[in-house]
DSSP file (Angstrom, degrees, kcal/mol; ACC not computed):
  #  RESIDUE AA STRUCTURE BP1 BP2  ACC     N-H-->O    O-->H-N    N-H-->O    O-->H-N    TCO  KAPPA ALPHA  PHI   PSI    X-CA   Y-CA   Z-CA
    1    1 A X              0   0    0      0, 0.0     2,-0.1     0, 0.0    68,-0.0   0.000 360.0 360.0 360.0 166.5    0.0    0.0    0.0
    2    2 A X     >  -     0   0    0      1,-0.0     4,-4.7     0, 0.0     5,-0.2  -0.507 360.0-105.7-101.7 156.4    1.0    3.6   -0.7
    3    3 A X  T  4 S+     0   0    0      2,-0.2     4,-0.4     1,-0.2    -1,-0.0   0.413 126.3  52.2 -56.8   9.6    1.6    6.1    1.9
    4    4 A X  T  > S+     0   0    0      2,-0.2     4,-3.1     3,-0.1    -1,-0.2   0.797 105.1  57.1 -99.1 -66.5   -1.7    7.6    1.0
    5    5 A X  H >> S+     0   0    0      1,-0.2     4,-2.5     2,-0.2     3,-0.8   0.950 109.6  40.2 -47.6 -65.9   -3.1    4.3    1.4
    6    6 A X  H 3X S+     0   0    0     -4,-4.7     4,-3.8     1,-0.3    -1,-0.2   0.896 107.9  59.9 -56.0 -44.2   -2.0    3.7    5.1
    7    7 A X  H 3> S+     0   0    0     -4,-0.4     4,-2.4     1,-0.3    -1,-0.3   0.945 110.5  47.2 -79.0 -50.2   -2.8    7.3    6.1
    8    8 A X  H <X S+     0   0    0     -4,-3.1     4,-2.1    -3,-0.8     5,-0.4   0.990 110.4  50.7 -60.5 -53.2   -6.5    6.2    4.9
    9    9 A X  H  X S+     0   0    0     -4,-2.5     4,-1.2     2,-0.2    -1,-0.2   0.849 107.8  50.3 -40.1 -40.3   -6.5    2.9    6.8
   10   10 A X  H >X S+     0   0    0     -4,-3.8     3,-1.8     1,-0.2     4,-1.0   0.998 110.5  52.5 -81.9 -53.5   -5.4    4.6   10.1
   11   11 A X  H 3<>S+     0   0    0     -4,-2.4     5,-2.1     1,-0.3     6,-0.4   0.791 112.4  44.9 -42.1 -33.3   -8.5    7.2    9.5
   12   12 A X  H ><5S+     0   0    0     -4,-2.1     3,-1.2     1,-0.2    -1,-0.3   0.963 112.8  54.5 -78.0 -36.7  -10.8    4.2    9.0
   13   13 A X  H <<5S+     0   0    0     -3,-1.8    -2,-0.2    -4,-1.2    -1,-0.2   0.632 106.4  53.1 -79.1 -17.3   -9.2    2.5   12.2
   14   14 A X  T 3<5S-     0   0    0     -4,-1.0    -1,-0.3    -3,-0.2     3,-0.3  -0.274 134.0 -75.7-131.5  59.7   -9.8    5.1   14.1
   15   15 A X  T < 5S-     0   0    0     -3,-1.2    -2,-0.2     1,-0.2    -3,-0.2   0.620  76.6 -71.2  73.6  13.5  -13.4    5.7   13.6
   16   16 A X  S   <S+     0   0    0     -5,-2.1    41,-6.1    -6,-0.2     2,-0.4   0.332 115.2  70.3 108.7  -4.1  -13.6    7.1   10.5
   17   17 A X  E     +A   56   0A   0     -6,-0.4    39,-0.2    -3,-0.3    -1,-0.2  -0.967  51.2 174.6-131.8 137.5  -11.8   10.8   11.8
   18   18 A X  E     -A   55   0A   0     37,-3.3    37,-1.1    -2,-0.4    -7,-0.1  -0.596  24.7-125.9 178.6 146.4   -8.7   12.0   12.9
   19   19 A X  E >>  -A   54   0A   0     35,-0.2     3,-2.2    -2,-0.2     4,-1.9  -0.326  32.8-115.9 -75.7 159.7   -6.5   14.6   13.9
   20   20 A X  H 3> S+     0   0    0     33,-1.8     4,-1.6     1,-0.3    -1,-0.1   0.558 111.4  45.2 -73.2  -8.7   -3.5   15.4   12.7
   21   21 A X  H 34 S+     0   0    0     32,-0.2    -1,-0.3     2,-0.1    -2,-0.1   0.579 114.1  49.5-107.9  13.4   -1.3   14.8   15.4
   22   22 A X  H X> S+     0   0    0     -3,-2.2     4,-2.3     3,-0.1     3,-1.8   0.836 112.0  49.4 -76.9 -60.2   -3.1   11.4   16.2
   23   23 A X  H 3X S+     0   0    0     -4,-1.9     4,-2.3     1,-0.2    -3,-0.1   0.835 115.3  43.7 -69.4 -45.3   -2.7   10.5   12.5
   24   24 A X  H 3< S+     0   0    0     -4,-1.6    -1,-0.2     2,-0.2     5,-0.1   0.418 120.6  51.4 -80.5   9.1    1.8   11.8   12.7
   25   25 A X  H <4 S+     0   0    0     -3,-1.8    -2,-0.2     3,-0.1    -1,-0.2   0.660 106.7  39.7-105.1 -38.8    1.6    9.8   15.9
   26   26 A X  H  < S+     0   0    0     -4,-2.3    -3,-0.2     1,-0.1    -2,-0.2   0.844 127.2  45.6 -93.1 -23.8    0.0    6.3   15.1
   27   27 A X  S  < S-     0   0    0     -4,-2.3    -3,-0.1    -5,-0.3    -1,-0.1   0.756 105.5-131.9 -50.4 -34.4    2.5    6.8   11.6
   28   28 A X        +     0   0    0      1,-0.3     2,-0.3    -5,-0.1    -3,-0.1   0.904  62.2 130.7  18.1  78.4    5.2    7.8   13.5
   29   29 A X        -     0   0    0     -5,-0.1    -1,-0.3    -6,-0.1    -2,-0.1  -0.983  60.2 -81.9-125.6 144.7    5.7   10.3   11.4
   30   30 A X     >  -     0   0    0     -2,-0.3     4,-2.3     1,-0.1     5,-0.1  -0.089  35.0-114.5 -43.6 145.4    6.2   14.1   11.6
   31   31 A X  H  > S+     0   0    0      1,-0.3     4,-1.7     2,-0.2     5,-0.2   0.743 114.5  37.7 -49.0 -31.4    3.5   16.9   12.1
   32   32 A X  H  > S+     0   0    0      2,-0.2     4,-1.4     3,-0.2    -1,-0.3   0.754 111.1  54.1-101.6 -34.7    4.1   18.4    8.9
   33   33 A X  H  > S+     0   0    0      2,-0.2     4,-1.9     3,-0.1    -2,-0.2   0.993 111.3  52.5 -51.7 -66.7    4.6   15.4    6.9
   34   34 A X  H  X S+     0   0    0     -4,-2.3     4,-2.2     1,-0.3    -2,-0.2   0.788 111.3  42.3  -9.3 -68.8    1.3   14.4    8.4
   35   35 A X  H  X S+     0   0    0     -4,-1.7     4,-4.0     1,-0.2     5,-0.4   0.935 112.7  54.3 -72.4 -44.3   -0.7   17.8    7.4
   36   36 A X  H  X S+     0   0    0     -4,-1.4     4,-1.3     2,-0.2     5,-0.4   0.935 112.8  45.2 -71.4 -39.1    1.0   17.8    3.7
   37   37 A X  H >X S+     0   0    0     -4,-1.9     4,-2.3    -5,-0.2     3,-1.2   0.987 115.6  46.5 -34.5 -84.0   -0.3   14.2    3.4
   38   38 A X  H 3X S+     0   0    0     -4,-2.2     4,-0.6     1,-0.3    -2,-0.2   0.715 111.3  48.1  -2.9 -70.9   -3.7   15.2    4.8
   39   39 A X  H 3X S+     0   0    0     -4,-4.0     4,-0.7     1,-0.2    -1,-0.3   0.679 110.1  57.3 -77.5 -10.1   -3.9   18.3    2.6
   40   40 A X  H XX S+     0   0    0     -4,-1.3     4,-2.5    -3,-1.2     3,-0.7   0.878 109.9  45.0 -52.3 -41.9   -2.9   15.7   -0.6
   41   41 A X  H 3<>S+     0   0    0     -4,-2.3     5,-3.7    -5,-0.4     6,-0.4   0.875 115.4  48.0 -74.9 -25.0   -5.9   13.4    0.2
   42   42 A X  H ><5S+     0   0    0     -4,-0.6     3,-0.7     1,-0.2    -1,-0.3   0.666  99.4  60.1-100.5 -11.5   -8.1   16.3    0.5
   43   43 A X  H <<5S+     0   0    0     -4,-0.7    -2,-0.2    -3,-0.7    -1,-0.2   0.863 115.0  43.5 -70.1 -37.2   -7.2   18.2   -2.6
   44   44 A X  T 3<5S-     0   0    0     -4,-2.5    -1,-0.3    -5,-0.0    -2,-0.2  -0.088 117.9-105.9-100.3  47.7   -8.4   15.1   -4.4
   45   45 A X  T < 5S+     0   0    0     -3,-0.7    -3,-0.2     2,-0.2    15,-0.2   0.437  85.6 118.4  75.5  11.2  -11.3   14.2   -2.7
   46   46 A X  S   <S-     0   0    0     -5,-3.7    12,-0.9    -6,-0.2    15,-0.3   0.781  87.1  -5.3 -98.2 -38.6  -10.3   11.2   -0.5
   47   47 A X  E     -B   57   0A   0     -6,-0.4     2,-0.3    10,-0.2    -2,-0.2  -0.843  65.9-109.3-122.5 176.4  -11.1   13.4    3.1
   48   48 A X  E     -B   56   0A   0      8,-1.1     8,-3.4    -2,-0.2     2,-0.2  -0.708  19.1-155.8 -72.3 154.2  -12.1   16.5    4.6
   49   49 A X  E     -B   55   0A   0     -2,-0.3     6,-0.2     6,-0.2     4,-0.1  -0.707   5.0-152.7-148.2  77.1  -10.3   18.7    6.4
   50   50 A X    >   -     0   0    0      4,-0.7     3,-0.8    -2,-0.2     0, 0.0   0.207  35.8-110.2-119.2 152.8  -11.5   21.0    8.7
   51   51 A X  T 3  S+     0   0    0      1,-0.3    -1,-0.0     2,-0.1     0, 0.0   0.642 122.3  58.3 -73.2 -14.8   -9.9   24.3    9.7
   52   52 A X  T 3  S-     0   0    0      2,-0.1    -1,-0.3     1,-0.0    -2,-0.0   0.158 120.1-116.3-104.0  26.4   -9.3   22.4   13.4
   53   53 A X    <   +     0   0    0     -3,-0.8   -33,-1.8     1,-0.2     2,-0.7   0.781  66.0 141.6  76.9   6.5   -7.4   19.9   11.4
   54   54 A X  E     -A   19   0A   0    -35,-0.2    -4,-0.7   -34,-0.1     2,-0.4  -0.898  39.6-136.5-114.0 142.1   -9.4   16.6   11.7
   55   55 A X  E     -AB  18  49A   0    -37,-1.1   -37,-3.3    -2,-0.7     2,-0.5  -0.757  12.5-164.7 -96.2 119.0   -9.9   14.1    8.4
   56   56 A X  E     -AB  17  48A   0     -8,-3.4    -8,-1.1    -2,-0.4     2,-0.7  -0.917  20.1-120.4-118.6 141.3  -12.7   12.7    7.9
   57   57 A X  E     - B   0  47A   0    -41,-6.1   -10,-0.2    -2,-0.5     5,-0.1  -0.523  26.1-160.1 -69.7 108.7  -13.0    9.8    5.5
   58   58 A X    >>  -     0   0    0    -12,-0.9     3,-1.0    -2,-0.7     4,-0.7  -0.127  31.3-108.4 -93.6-151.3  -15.1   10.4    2.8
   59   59 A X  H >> S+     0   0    0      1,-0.2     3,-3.6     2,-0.2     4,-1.5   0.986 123.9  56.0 -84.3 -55.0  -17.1    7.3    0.2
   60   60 A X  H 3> S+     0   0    0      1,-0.3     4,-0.9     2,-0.2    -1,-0.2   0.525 112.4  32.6 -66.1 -11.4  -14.4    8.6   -2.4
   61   61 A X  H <> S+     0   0    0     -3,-1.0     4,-1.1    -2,-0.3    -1,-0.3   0.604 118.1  56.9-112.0  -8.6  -11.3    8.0   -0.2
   62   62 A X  H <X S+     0   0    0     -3,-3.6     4,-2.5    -4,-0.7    -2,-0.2   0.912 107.3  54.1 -97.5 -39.2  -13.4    4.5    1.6
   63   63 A X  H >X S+     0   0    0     -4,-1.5     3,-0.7     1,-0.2     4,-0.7   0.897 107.6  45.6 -29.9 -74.5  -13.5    3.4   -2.3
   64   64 A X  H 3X S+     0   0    0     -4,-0.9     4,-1.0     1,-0.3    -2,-0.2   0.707 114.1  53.8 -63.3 -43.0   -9.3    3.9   -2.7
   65   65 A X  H 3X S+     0   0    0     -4,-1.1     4,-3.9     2,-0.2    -1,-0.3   0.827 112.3  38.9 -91.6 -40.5   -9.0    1.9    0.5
   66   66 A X  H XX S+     0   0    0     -4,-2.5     3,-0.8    -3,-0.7     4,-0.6   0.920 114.4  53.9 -69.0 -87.5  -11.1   -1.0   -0.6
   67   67 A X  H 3X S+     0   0    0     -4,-0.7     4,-1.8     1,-0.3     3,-0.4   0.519 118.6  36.5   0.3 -60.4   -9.6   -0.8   -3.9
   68   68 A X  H 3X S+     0   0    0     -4,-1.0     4,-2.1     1,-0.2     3,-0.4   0.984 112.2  58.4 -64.3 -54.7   -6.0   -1.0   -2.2
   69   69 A X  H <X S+     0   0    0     -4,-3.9     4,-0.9    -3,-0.8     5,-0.3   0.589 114.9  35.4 -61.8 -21.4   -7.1   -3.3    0.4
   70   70 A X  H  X S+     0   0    0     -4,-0.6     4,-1.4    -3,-0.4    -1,-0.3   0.847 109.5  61.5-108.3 -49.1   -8.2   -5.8   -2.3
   71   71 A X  H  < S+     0   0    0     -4,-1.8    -2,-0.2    -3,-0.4    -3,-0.2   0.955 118.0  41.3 -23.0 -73.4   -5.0   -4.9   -5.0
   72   72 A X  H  < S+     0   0    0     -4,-2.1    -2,-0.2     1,-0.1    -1,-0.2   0.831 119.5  33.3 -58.4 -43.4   -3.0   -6.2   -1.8
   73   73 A X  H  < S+     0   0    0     -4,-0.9    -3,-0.2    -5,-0.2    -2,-0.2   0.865  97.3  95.4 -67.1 -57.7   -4.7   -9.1   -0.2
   74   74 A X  S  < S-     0   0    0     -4,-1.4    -4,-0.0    -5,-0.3     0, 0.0  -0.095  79.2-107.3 -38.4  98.6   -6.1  -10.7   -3.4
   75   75 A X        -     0   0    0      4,-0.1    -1,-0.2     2,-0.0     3,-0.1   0.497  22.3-128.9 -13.2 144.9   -4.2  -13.3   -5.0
   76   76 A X        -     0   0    0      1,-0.1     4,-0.4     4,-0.0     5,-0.0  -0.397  30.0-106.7 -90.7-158.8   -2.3  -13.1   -8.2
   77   77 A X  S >> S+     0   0    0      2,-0.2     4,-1.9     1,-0.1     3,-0.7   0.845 121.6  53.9 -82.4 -47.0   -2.6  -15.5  -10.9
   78   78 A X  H 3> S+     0   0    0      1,-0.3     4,-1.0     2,-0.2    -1,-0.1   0.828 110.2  58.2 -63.2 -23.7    0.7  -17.5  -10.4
   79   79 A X  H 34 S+     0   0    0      2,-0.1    -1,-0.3     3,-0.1    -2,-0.2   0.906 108.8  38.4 -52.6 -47.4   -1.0  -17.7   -6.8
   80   80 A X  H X> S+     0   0    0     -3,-0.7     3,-3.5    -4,-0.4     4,-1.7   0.995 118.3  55.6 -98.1 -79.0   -4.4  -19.5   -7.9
   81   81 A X  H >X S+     0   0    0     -4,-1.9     4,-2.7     1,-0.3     3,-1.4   0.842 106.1  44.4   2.6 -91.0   -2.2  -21.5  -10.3
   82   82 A X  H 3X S+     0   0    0     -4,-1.0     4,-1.1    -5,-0.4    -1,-0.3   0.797 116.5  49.1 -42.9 -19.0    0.1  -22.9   -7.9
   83   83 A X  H <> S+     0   0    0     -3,-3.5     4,-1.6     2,-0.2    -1,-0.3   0.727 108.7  50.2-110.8 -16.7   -2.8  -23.7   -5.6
   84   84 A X  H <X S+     0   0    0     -4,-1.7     4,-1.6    -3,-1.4    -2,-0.2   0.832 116.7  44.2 -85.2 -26.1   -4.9  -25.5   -8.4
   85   85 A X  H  X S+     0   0    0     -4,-2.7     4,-0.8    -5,-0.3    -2,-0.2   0.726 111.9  56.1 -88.6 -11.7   -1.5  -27.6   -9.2
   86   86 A X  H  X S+     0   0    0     -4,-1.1     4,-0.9    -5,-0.4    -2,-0.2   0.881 111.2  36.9 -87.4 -39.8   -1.3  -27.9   -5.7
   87   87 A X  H >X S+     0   0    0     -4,-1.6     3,-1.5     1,-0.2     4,-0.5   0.995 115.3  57.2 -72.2 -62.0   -4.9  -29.6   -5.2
   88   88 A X  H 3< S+     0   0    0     -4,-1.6     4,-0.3     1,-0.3    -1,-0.2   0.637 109.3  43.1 -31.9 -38.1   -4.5  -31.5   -8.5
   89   89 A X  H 3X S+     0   0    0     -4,-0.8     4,-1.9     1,-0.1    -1,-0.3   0.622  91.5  90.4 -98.5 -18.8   -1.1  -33.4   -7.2
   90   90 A X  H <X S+     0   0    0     -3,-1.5     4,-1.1    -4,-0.9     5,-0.2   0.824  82.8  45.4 -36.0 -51.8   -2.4  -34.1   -3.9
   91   91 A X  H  X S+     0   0    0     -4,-0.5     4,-0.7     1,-0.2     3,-0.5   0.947 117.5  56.5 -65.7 -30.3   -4.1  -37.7   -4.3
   92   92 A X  H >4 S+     0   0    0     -4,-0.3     3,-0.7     1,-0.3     4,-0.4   0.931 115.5  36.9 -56.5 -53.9   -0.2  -38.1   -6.4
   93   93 A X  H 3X S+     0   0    0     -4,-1.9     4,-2.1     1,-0.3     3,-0.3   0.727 117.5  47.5 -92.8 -21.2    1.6  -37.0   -3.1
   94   94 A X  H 3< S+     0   0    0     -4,-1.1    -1,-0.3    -3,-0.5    -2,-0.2   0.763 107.4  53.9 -92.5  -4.0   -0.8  -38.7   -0.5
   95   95 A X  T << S+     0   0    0     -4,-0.7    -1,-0.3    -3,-0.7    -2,-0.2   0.597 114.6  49.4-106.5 -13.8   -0.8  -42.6   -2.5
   96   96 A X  T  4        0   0    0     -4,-0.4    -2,-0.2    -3,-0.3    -1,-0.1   0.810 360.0 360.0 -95.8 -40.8    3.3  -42.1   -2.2
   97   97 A X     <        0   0    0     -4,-2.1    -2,-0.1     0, 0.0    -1,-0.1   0.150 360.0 360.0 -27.7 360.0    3.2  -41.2    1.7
């Protein structure tokens, strides 16, 4: 996942809001790295960003999380492959055992 990506994850993980020095705290990252993040996500539409500084997730930014979240977890092909020769060679492996 992208730095982008995590920044969205800890907003989700922590109720769907957070301030920015919760957000450069559970990153352990700096305050101003934080906010420049922040103000990234918000220029395109991924939170809001309130003049006291807290991000809120909106459905455009819970979309990119899912999107990542699935991009990452999901299997590749050479994964589902390997696991279809894996089932396939099994009675082979177990009748030699």
């Amino acid at each position: 996942m992208t730095m982008d990506d995590e920044v969205l994850e800890k907003i989700r993980i922590n109720g769907g809001s957070a301030h920015v020095q919760r957000l450069a705290n559970l990153m352990h990252i700096g305050f101003d790295y934080a906010r420049s993040i922040l103000y990234s996500l918000g220029r395109r539409d991924f939170i809001d960003i309130g003049r006291d500084e807290v991000a809120v997730l909106t459905d455009k930014g819970k979309e990119r999380l899912e999107k990542a979240i699935q991009k990452n977890f999901a299997p590749t092909f050479d994964e589902l492959e390997k696991a279809a020769m894996d089932r396939r060679m099994k009675p082979y492996r177990e009748k030699k055992g």
